[in-house]
C-alpha positions in Angstrom: 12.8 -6.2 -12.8 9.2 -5.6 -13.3 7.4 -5.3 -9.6 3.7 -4.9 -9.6 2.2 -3.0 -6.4 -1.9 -3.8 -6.0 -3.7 -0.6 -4.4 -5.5 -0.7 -0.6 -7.9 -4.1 -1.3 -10.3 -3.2 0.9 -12.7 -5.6 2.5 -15.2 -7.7 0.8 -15.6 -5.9 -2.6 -11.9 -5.7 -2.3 -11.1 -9.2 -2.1 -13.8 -10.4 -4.7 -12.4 -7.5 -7.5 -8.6 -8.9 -6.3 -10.0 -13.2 -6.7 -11.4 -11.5 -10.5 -8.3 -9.4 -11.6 -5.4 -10.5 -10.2 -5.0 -13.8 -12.8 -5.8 -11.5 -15.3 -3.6 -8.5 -14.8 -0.8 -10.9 -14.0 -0.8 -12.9 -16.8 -0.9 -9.4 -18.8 2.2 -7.7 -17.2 3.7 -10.7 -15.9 5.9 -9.2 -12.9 8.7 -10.6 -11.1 7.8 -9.6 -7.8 4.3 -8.6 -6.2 3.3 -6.4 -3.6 0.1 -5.6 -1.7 -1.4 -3.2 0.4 -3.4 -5.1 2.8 -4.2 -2.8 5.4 -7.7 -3.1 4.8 -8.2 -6.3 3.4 -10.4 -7.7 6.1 -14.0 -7.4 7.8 -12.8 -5.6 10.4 -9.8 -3.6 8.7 -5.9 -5.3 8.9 -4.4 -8.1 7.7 -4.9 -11.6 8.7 -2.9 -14.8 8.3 -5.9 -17.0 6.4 -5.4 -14.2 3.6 -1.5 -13.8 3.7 -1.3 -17.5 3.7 -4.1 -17.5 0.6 -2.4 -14.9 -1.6 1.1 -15.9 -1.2 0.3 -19.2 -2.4 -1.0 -16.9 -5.7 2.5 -15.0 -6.1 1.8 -12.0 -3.8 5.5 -11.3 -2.4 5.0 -8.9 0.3 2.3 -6.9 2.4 2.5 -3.2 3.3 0.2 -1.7 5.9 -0.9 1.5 7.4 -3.0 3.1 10.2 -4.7 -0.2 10.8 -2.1 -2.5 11.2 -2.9 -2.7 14.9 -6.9 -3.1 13.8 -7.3 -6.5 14.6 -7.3 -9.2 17.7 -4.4 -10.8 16.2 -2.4 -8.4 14.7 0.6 -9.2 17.0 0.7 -12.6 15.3 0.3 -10.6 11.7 2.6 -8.6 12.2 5.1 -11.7 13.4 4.7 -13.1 9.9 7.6 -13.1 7.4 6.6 -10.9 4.6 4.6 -8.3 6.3 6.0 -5.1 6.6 4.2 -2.2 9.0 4.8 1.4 9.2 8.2 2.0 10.6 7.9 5.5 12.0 6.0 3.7 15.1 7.6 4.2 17.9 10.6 2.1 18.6 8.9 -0.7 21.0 6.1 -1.0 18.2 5.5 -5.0 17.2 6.6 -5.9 13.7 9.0 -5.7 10.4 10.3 -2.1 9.9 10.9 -3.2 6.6 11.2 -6.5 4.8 14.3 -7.6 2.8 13.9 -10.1 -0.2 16.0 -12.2 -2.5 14.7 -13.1 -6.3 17.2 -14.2 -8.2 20.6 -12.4 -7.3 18.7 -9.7 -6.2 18.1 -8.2 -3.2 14.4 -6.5 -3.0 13.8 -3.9 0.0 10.3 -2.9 1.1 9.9 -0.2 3.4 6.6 0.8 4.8 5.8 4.3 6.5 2.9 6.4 7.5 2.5 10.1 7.1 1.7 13.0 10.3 -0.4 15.6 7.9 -3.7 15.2 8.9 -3.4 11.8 10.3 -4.2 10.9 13.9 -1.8 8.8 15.2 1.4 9.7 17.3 3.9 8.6 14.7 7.7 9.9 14.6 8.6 11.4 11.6 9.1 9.6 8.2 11.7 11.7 6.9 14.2 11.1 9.7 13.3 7.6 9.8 13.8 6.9 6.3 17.6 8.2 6.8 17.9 6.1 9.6 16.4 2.9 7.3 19.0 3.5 4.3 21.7 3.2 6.4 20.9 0.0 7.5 19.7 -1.8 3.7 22.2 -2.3 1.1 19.4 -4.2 -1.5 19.8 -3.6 -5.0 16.1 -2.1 -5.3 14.3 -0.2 -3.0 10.2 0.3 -2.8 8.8 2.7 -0.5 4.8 2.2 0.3 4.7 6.2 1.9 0.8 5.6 3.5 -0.1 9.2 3.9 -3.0 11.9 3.7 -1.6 14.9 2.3 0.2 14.9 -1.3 2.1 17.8 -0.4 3.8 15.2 2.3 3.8 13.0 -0.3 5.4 15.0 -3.3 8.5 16.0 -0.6 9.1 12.2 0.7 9.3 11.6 -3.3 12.3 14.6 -3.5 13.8 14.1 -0.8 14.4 10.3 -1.9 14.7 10.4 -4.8 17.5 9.0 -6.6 18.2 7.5 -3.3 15.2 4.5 -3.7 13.7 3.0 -6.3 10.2 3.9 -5.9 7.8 6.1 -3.8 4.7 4.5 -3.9 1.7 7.1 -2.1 -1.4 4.7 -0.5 -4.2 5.2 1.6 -6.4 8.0 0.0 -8.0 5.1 -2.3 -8.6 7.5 -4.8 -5.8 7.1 -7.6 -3.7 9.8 -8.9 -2.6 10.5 -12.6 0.9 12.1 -11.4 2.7 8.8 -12.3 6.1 10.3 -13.2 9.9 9.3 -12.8 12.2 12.4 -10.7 14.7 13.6 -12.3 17.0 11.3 -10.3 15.4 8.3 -11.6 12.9 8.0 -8.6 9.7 6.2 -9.5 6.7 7.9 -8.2 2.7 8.4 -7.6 0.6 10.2 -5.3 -1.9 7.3 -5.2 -2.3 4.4 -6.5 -5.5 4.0 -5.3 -7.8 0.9 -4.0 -9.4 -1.9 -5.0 -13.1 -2.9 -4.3 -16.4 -1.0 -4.6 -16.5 1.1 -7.5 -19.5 2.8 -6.3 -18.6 4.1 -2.6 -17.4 6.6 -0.5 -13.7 5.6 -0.5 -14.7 1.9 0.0 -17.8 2.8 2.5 -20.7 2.7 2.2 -22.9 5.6 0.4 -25.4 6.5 2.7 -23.5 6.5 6.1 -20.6 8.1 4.4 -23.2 11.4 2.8 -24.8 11.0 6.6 -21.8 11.5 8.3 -21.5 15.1 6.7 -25.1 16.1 7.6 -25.1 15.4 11.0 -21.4 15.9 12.1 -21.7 12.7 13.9 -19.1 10.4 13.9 -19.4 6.6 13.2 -17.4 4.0 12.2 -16.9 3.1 8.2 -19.6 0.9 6.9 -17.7 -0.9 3.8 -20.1 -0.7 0.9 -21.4 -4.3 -0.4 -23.6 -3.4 -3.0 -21.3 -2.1 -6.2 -19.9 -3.8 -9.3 -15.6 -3.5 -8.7 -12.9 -1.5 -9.4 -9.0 -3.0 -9.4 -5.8 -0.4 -9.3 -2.4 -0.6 -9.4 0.8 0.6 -10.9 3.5 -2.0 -12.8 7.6 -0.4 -11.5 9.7 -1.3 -14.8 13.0 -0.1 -13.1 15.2 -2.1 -15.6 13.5 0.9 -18.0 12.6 3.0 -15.2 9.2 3.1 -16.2 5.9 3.4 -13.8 2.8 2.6 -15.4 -1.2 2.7 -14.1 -3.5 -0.1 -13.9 -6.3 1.2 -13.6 -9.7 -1.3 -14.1 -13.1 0.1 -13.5 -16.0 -1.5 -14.3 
């Protein structure tokens, strides 16, 4: 089972370097099963249901999320959709798919989704304990964790403490990826980031000169997405017949 997982595609850069790569990195590695961060795929941040319904139709699987699953007008309706999985460690009366369970071939594929606390803003409960309370309720033959998360000390100790129990821990939302691609000593596949896809030359996906003013003046203001960059695609490809994890990493 080869599963490729496509890094934070973040707005308009991030779709254009996705509609350039994704034919070509696919035919390459030829997965069975796809995954996407989409948390930030649109204008306005989130998900919506003209892409889902767009990349499906191009073999995308399943859609993670993150801190802006709730970004959008319509993310009730998003979040309603079959393979689109949101954070679980919202609270309890939270809208949407804890985690998403899939059949290819005669095999049963689990996606979890969860969000980290350390040095994130939202009131989320914790991951760990949530987790626990997940794996007693999936019996799939694979499990992928997308852990969406700030610190990679938080990240490193979700990867320990699961592995050998999942498949993969798969760290998003830093958009900067990582070079700690390793398996755990139980067999656990896992990086700190795979990191985004879209503007090569930004801040993170923003745009330069809001993002350098932001420091100098202290004042806050809402991400500009830089539109003016040539791309950059990243990924990682999960062998876990070989237990392999390999990057993808395309800059150009």
């Amino acid at each position: 089972m080869k599963i490729l997982f496509i890094g934070d595609i973040y707005n308009e850069l991030g779709q254009k370097s996705f509609d350039k790569y994704f034919a070509q990195v696919k035919n390459q590695y030829k997965p069975n099963f796809i995954i996407v961060n989409g948390e930030n795929i649109e204008k306005t941040n989130g998900l919506s249901e003209k892409i889902y319904k767009e990349y499906l139709s191009l073999g995308v699987n399943v859609f993670t999320l993150g801190n802006h699953a709730f970004s959008r007008k319509d993310f009730q309706e998003v979040l309603d959709l079959p393979y689109v999985v949101r954070p679980a460690n919202y609270g309890k009366n939270t809208p949407g798919k804890e985690f998403v369970e899939i059949k290819y071939n005669d095999k049963k594929i689990a996606i979890i989704n969860l969000i980290g606390r350390v040095f994130m803003h939202d009131q989320t409960d914790n991951p760990f304990t949530k987790v626990d309370e997940l794996l007693e309720k999936i019996a799939s033959d694979y499990i992928i964790v997308d852990f969406h998360a700030e610190a990679t000390s938080e990240k490193y100790a979700m990867a320990y403490y699961l592995d050998g129990r999942v498949d993969a821990v798969i760290g998003t939302h830093t958009h900067v990826p990582t070079a700690d691609n390793i398996v755990l000593p139980k067999g656990t596949l896992y990086i700190s980031d795979v990191g985004m896809t879209g503007a090569k030359y930004g801040i993170i996906g923003g745009n330069v000169e809001q993002g350098i003013r932001k420091f100098i003046t202290g004042m806050p203001e809402r991400v500009k997405p830089e539109t003016e960059s040539i791309l950059q695609f990243n990924a990682v490809l999960l062998d876990l017949y070989n237990r392999k994890i390999e990057r993808i990493n395309i800059f150009e």
